[in-house]
C-alpha positions, 0 to 999 in steps of 0.5 A: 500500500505504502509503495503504491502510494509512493509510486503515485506520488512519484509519477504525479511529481513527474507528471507536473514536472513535465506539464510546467516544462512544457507550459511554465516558458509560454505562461511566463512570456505571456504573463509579463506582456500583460504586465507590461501591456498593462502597466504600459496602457495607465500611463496613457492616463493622467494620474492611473499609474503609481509609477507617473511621477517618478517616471516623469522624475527620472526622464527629466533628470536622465536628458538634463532638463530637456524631456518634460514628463508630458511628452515623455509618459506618452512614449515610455508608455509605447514603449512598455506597451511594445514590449508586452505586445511582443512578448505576446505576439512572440514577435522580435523577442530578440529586440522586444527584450532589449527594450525590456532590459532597457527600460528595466535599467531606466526604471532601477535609477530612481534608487540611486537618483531619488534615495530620499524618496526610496530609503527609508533612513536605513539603506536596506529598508526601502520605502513602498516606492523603492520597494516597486521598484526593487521587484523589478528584478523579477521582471529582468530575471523573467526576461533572462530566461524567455531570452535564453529560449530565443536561439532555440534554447530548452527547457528539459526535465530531466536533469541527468539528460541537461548534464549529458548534454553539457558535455563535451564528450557526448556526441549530438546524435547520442544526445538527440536519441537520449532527448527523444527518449526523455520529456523535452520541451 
């Protein structure tokens, strides 16, 4: 009885192993573009994102002056908003993702620009805004890993097969047919 249950709960285990292999890298893409698209889309409208003023802040402070917060939001909003369409879309992942990472390094320079309006007056306990910001992290880690898919890179769900393939001793075709024998994505 004891080994039955054991063997189901292994082969439930690897069951979903399998499923957010094979599901975890489209949920993921798709789950950021929403963010995007939306946080993206509020800034079209005046006083709907928490991210406004600090954004028009740190865009003035970045071109000295120059781009004033109305034209800017206007643009940093297209800019999110194609960054979540192509994340959706699956369209130029490759570019889509360098403004991805673009507009993520713009939007961690608030903590080193506005430290008064981030820090508490500890260093390591960020204020609510700071703390908006700090998850972005997140949002680039996320980024990462769609990007490490885009040259056709994959996601496989046996580790001993990840390791094998690493190697430089294991041929391609004693790879591929170990592959075809394993759960690949």
């Amino acid at each position: 009885m004891i080994r039955r249950f054991i063997s189901f709960a292994i082969a439930a285990e690897t069951s979903m192993i399998k499923w957010k292999a094979r599901n975890g890298l489209n949920i993921l893409r798709m789950s950021l573009g929403i963010v995007f698209i939306w946080f993206g889309f509020l800034k079209f409208f005046h006083g709907l994102s928490a991210a406004e003023v600090i954004a028009g802040k740190t865009i003035l402070k970045l071109s000295f002056g120059t781009v004033k917060p109305a034209m800017a939001l206007p643009i940093l909003a297209c800019w999110e908003c194609a960054i979540g369409l192509g994340l959706i879309f699956k369209r130029w992942l490759s570019f889509t993702l360098i403004l991805l990472y673009l507009q993520m390094l713009g939007t961690m320079l608030p903590l080193f620009f506005f430290p008064a309006e981030t820090w508490t007056s500890n260093l390591l306990a960020p204020t609510l805004l700071g703390q908006y910001i700090i998850k972005n992290l997140i949002l680039v880690s996320s980024g990462i890993v769609i990007g490490a898919t885009v040259q056709g890179g994959q996601f496989i769900t046996k580790g001993a097969v990840a390791a094998k393939g690493g190697s430089a001793q294991t041929s391609t075709k004693a790879f591929r047919e170990q592959l075809e024998e394993e759960t690949v994505l």
